[in-house]
Structures are given as C-alpha cells and as structure tokens.
C-alpha positions in Angstrom: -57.8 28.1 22.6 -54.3 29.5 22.5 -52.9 26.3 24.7 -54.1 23.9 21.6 -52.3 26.1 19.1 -49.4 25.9 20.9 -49.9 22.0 21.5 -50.2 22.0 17.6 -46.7 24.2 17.2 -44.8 22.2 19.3 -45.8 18.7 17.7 -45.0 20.8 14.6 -41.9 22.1 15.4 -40.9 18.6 17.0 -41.3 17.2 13.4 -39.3 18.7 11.9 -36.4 18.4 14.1 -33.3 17.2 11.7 -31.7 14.3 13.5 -27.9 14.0 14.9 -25.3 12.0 13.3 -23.7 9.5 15.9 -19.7 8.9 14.6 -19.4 6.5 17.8 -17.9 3.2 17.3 -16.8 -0.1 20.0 -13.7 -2.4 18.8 -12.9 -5.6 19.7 -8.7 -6.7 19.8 -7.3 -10.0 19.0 -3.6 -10.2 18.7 -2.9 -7.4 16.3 -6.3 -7.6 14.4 -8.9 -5.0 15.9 -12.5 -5.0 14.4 -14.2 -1.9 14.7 -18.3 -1.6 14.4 -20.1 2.1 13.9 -22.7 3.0 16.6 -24.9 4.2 13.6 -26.1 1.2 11.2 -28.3 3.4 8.7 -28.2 2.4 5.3 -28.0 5.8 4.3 -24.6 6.5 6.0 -21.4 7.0 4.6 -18.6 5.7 6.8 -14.7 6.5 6.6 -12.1 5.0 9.1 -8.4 6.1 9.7 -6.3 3.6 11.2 -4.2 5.7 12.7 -0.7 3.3 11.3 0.8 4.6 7.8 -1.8 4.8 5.0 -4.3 2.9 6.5 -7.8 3.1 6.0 -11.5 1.7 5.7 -15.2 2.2 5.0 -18.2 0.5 6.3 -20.0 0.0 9.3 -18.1 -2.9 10.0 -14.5 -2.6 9.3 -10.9 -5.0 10.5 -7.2 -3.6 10.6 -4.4 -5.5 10.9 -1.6 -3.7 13.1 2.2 -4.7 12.4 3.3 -3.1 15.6 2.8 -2.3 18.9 2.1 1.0 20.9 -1.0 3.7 20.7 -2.9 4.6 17.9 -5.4 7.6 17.0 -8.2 6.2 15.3 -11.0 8.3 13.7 -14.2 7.1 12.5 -16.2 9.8 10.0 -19.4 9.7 8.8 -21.8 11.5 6.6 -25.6 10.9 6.5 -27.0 11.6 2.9 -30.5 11.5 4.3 -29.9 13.6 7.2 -27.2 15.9 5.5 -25.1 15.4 8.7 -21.4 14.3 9.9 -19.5 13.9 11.8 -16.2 12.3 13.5 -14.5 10.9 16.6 -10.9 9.6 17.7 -10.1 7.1 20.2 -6.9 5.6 21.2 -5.8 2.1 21.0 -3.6 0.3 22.6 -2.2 -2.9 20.8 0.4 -5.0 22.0 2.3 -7.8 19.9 4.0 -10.5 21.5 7.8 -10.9 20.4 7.9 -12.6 17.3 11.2 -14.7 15.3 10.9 -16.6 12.3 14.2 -19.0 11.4 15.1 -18.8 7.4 17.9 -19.0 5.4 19.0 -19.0 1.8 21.3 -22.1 0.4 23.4 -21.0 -3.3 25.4 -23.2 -4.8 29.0 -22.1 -6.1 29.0 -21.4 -9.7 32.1 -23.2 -10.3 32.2 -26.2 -7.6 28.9 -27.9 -7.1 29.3 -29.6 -4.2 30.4 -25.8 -2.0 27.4 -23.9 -0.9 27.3 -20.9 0.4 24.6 -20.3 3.4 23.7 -17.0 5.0 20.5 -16.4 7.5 17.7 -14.4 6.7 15.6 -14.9 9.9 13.5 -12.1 11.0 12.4 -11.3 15.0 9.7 -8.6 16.3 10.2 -7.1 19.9 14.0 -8.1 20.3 16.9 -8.9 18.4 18.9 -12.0 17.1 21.6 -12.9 19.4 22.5 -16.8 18.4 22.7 -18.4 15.5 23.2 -22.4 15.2 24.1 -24.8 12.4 23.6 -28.4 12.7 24.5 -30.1 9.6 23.0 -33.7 10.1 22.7 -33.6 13.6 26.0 -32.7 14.3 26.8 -28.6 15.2 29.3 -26.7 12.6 28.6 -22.7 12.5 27.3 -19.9 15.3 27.6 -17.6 12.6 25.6 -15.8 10.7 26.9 -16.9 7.0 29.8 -19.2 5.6 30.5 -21.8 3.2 29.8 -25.4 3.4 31.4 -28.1 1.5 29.8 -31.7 1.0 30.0 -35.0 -0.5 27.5 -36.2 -3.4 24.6 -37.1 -1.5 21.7 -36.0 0.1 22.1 -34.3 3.9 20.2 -32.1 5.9 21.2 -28.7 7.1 19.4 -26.9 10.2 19.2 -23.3 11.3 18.1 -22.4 15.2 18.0 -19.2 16.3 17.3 -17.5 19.5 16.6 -13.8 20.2 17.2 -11.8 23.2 13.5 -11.5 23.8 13.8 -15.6 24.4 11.8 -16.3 20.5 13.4 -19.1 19.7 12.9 -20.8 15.7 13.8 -23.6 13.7 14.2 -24.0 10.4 16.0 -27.1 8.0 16.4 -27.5 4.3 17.7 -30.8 2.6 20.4 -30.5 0.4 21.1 -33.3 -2.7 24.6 -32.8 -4.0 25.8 -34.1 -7.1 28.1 -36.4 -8.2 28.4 -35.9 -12.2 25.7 -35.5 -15.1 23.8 -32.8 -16.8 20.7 -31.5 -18.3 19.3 -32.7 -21.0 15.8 -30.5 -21.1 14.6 -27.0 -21.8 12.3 -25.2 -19.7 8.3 -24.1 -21.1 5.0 -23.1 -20.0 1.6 -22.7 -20.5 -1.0 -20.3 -19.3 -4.7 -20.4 -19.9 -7.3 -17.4 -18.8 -9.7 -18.5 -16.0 -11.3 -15.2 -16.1 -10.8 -11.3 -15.1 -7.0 -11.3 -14.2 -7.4 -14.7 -13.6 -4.7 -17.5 -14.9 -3.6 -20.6 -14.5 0.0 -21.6 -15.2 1.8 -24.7 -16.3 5.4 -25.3 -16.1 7.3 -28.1 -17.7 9.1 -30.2 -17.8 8.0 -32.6 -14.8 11.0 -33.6 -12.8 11.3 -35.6 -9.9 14.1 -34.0 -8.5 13.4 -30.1 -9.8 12.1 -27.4 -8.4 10.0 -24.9 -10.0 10.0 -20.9 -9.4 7.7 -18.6 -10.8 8.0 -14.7 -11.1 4.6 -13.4 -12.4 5.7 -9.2 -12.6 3.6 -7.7 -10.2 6.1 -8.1 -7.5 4.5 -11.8 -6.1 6.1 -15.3 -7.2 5.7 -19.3 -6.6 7.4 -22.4 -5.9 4.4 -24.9 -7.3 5.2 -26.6 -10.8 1.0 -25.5 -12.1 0.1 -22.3 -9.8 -2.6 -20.3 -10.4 -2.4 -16.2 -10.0 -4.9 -13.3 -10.2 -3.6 -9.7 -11.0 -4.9 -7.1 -9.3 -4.1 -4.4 -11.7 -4.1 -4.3 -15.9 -0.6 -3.7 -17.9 2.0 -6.2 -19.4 3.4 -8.2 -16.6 6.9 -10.6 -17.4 5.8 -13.9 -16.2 9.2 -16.1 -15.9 9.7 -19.4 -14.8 12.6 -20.8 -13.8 13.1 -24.8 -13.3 16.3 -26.4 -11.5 17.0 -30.3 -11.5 18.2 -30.0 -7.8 20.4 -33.7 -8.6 22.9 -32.2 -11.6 22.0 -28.4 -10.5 21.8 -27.7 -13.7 19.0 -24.7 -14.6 16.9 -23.0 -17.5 14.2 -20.6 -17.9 11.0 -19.3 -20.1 9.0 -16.8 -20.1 5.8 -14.9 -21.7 4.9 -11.1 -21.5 1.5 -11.5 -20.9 -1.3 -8.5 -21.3 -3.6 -8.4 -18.6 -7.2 -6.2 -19.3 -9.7 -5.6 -15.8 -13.2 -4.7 -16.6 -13.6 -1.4 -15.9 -15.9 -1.4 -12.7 -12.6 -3.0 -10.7 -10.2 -0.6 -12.3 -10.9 3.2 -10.8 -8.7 5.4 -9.3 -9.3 8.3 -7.3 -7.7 11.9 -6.1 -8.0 15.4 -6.1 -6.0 18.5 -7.1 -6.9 22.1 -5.2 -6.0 25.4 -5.5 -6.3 28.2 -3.4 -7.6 32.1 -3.9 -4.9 34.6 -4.3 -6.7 37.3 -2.4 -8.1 34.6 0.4 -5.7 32.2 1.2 -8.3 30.1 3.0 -11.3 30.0 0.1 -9.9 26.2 -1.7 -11.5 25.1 -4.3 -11.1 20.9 -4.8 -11.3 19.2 -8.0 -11.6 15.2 -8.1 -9.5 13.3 -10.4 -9.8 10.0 -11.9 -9.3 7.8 -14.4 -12.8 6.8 -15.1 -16.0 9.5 -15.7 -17.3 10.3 -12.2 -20.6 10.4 -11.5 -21.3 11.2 -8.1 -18.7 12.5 -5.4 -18.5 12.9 -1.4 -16.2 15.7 0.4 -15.3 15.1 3.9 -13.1 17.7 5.5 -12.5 17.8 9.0 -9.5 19.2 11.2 -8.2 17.8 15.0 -6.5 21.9 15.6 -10.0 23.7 15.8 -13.1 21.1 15.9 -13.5 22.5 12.1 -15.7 19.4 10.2 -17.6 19.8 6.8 -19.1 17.2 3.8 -19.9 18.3 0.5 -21.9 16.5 -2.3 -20.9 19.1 -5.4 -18.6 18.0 -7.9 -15.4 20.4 -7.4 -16.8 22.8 -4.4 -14.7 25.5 -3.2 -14.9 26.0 0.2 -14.0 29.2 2.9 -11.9 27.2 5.9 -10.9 28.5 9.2 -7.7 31.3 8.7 -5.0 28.6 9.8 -4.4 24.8 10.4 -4.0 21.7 8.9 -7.6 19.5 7.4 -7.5 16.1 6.0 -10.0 15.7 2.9 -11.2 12.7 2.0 -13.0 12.1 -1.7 -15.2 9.5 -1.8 -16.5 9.1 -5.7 -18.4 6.3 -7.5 -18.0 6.4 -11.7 -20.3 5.9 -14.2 -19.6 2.0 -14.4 -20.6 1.7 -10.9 -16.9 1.5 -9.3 -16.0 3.2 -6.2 -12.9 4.6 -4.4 -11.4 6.7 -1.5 -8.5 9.1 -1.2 -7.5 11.3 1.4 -4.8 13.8 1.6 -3.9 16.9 3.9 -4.0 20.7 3.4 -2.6 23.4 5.1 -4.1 26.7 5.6 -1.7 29.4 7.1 -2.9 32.8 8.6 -4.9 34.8 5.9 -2.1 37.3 6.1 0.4 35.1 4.7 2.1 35.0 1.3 1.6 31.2 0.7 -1.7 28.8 2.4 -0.9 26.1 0.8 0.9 22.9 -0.1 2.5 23.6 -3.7 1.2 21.5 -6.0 4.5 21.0 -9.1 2.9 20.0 -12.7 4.7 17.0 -14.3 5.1 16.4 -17.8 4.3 15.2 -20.1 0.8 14.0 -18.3 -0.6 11.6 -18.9 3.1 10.0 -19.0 3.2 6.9 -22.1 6.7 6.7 -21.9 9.8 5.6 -19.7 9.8 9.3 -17.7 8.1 12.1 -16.3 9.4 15.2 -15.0 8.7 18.1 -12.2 10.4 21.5 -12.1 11.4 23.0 -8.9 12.7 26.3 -8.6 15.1 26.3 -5.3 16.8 28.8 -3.0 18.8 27.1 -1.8 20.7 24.1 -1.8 19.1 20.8 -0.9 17.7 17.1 -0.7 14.7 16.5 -2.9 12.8 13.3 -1.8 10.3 12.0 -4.3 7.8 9.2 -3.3 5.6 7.7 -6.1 2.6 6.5 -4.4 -0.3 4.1 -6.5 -3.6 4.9 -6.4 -3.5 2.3 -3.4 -1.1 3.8 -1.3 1.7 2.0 -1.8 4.9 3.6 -2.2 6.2 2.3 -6.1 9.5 4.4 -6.6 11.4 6.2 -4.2 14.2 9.1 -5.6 16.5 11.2 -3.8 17.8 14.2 -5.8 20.6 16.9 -5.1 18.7 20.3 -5.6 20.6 23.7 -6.3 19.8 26.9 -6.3 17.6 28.2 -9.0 15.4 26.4 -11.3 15.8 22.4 -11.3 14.2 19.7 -13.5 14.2 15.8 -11.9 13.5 13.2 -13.9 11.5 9.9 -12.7 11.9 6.5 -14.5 8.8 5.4 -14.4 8.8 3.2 -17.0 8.6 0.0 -15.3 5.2 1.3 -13.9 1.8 -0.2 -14.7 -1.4 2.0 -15.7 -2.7 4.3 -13.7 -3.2 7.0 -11.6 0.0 7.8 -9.4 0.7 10.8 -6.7 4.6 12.0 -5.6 5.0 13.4 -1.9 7.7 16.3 -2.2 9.7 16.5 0.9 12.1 19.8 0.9 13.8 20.5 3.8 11.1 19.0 5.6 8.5 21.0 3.8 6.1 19.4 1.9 4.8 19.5 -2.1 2.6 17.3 -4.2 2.1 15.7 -7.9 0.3 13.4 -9.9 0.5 12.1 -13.0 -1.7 9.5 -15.5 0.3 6.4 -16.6 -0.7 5.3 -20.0 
C-alpha cells in the first residue's frame, strides 16, 4: 500500500515540474551577414538579441545582422517564457571576416566663373587597406596621379576616368562624361509635384523634362535622388524640406523648388520606448524602473541580466523596483507594446556600486523645458572641476542625431542643445565627463 502512494506522489510531483528555459541559439555566416535561429521555437517566448557591434540589436526566433567590420563579437541571445515565467541568456563569440573592400568615386564641380574649368577631387573609399594610387585618364589618355586638381576642356562632350588601387591590391574604376558648353542659357524655371500614395508614402514629380538635365532631390530626412519622378517613404512624422534641384548639364545653367511637406504616421508605426530609474537613498542597490513613451503603454517586459556575477531577472509589472546584487554593472532591456498595438525595445546600462557608497548610480540630469516645442533644450551640470562635456543626442532608434562638445567649469553650468532641426519624438543624451558617464531624455514636440 505505501509503494502505490508513493507511485502516485511522484507522478504528482513530476507534474508539476516548471520547465527550463533554453537561451541556446546556432548561426549561420555569409560574408558579413550572420543569421542567427533560437534553440527554443515556443510561441510563448520572448526573444532579445545583442549584436555585440554599436547599438545593435534584434528580437525573434529568427533574427539577421549585418556586420560592417571584421574581428570577434560577443553576442547574447535572452529570452523570457511568459508561460513558463522563465529566462534566461547566453553569449557566444563570433568571428567575422570581410574581405578588403575599395569603391572608385569622385565629384566633378564646375568653376563658377569659367564653364569650361572643373575642378575634380576623389572620394573613393577602401575597407582592410589604404589608397595608395590614384589615376586620371581623360579620354583614354593619362593626365593626374593625384588626388584632386583642375581640368580645363573644350566645348564638347569627353569622358573622364578614375582608377584606384589600394595597398591591400582592391583595385576600382570609375568614369563620368562630361558635356561642356559652348554659349547659351536657361530659359526655364524649376517645379514639382507630389501626390500621397499612402502612410508616409509619396510620389514626386520634377519638371521640367530636359534632355540634357539632371535632376537631384533632397527629401529632409537625411536621404536624396537623382531620378526626374522618384518615389520616397518617410520613416518618421514632422515637416521635412523637400527640394529639388535641376541642371541643364549643356549651358550649366541651374534652379531649384521646393515644398515643406507635413508628414502624419498612424500611430501603431510611431512608438517610442525608454525608461528613467532611480535608486533608494538608504540602499543604493533597491532601483526602481519607470518605462517611458510617447504612446499609452499597456503591457511591459523587464529583462535585467549582468555578465560580472551570473545575476539574470524579467519582470512583467509596470515600473518594478528591484533589490540587485551590492555592485556591478546590468543591462535592462524594456520591451513594451501600447494600447494601439505598437511595440518597441530599449536597452540601457546601470551601475550599482558597493552598498557602502555615496553614489550607485548613473546620474540622470533633467532637461528643460520637456517636452521641448522649440529650437533648445537645456541640462544643468554642477562641476568640480574643469572639463570636456560630450553630449550625444540619440533617436529613439539609436542613432546618434546631434553631437556637442562643451567646455565645463567649476561650479554650476547650463549647456544648451539646438535641437531645433529635430523631428518628433522621443530622444536620449549620453553624458560623458571625464570618462564618467550621465543620462537624459527629453520629448520633441
């Protein structure tokens, strides 16, 4: 009798065992493009990947990177099972290897005062070695090994051709035809037209039509185009500067137009995410996180995990405050989804010092006024000493928008950043102080 209740107990027990989350993961490399694939596939699992190269990051089971450079990289794959209440992560090293790389370019001006001069100057790029020749052919027949001069030509149409070699043995070629001239002038006016194709969507149409011109488009998002009728999509809502420019390449004679045009995103492709924290006064290591966003959240995921001391935690609640080992450094990661379904990621550091110190963490500086509708926003920083203040403007994408170096001096400073030119949205500033590090954000209106 006792052996079957203790049959029974242990198919019980056994039941109820909570399963194991699996952060494993294989990868596959081709050139500089390494596709990674988690070990766990169920649908209930959250998955986070870190790169390992800059601000570089992914979700999914299924995931692709891009690498711009060679050498070793630590990648680390996190995960957290809803179902389960489990996570987990692991870090591998991969190797990548790029083969040397040139490309052969150059830019052409004409003289503002004497059509038919030109002045020519390479800007060819290489990977794994440097340029180390440069050579001008100008119709088949060699006239520069330097890397920029001025050419002089007769009205008419020739061909000018740029080969360089770098000491990695790239070699690249490049030409460009060149119509000069002999008399004339304009006797048009540049316009355009743009239609809406949809969210962000446009299509563009530039006139006039001229055999002989050329057509270049600046669209104010930092992306352009050399087609006469391109189409663009805009990644982001504000009031972009669209400007076209149009040159008759046979009397070089030019004019422009352009539109401010107001760009709206719905709002499920428009979210932002980030988080402030603070940390107890009496215990330096009990933070408390608070998610920030531009849109109402309605559900969150905390990830914190640490590389120093195996330390690894997920958290469901809203703005949790957590008790984290006495020192070391933790990346958090907020995962959030808002009320109109859109989701986003961001992930920052935090630094705990020893529970007897004075200070555990990064300072975090207000700016004002926030949310910022106008051409600046400010930080106060009280100093001890002289120094270098570095401010980087991050998006809410990671990419680094403004860049400011101030001179700091002792006592109480205020910077000021122009940040006028800046669309809507969420943005972050990285603080670098004598290599010590603060943080800031601020709402763009």
């Amino acid at each position: 009798m006792r052996k079957g209740i203790l049959l029974i107990c242990s198919f019980i027990i056994g039941s109820f065992a909570i399963a194991q989350c699996d952060p494993g993961f294989t990868y596959s490399i081709s050139g500089g493009t390494v596709t990674f694939q988690a070990d766990d596939t169920a649908p209930t699992t959250y998955h986070h990947w870190q790169f390992g190269e800059g601000w570089s990051f992914g979700s999914g089971q299924t995931t692709s990177h891009t690498y711009q450079s060679s050498g070793q990289f630590a990648v680390t794959h996190s995960i957290y099972d809803s179902l389960n209440n489990c996570s987990d992560s692991l870090t591998q090293m991969i190797t990548i290897n790029l083969p040397p790389t040139c490309n052969a370019n150059f830019t052409l001006v004409r003289d503002s005062f004497h059509t038919n001069i030109y002045h020519v100057s390479s800007t060819s790029t290489a990977t794994g070695g440097t340029i180390t020749n440069y050579t001008w052919h100008l119709n088949d027949s060699l006239i520069s090994t330097s890397h920029s001069f001025s050419l002089t030509l007769d009205p008419g149409v020739d061909t000018l051709c740029l080969s360089i070699t770098t000491s990695s043995g790239c070699t690249s070629s490049t030409c460009q035809s060149i119509t000069t001239p002999a008399s004339g002038g304009c006797q048009w006016q540049a316009a355009l037209n743009v239609s809406n194709q949809g969210p962000g969507q446009y299509q563009f149409h530039g006139q006039p039509s001229i055999q002989w011109g050329t057509y270049h488009w600046s669209f104010g998002d930092g992306t352009s185009s050399t087609l006469q009728n391109p189409s663009h999509t805009f990644s982001t809502e504000g009031n972009f500067l669209v400007v076209l420019t149009v040159t008759d390449s046979i009397y070089g004679c030019t004019d422009s137009a352009s539109i401010l045009l107001n760009v709206t995103l719905p709002p499920d492709t428009n979210c932002s995410a980030a988080f402030d924290w603070t940390a107890s006064t009496t215990n330096p290591n009990h933070i408390t996180f608070t998610p920030v966003g531009n849109q109402s959240i309605s559900f969150v995921v905390w990830m914190i995990t640490s590389t120093t001391n195996n330390y690894i935690d997920s958290l469901s609640d809203l703005s949790p405050t957590v008790v984290l080992p006495d020192s070391g450094t933790f990346e958090v990661c907020l995962y959030l989804q808002t009320t109109s379904g859109c989701t986003a990621w961001w992930c920052d550091t935090v630094t705990v010092a020893g529970i007897d110190t004075s200070s555990a963490r990064i300072g975090i500086i207000p700016s004002y006024p926030n949310p910022a509708s106008g051409d600046n926003v400010s930080l106060a920083i009280q100093l001890e000493q002289s120094a270098g203040v570095q401010m980087n403007v991050y998006s809410s994408n990671g990419v680094i928008v403004l860049s400011k170096l101030f001179p700091g001096m002792p006592g109480r400073n205020v910077f000021t950043l122009p940040v006028g030119s800046l669309h809507r949205g969420q943005y972050f500033v990285d603080i670098i102080i004598n290599g010590s590090r603060k943080r800031s954000t601020f709402l763009k209106l």
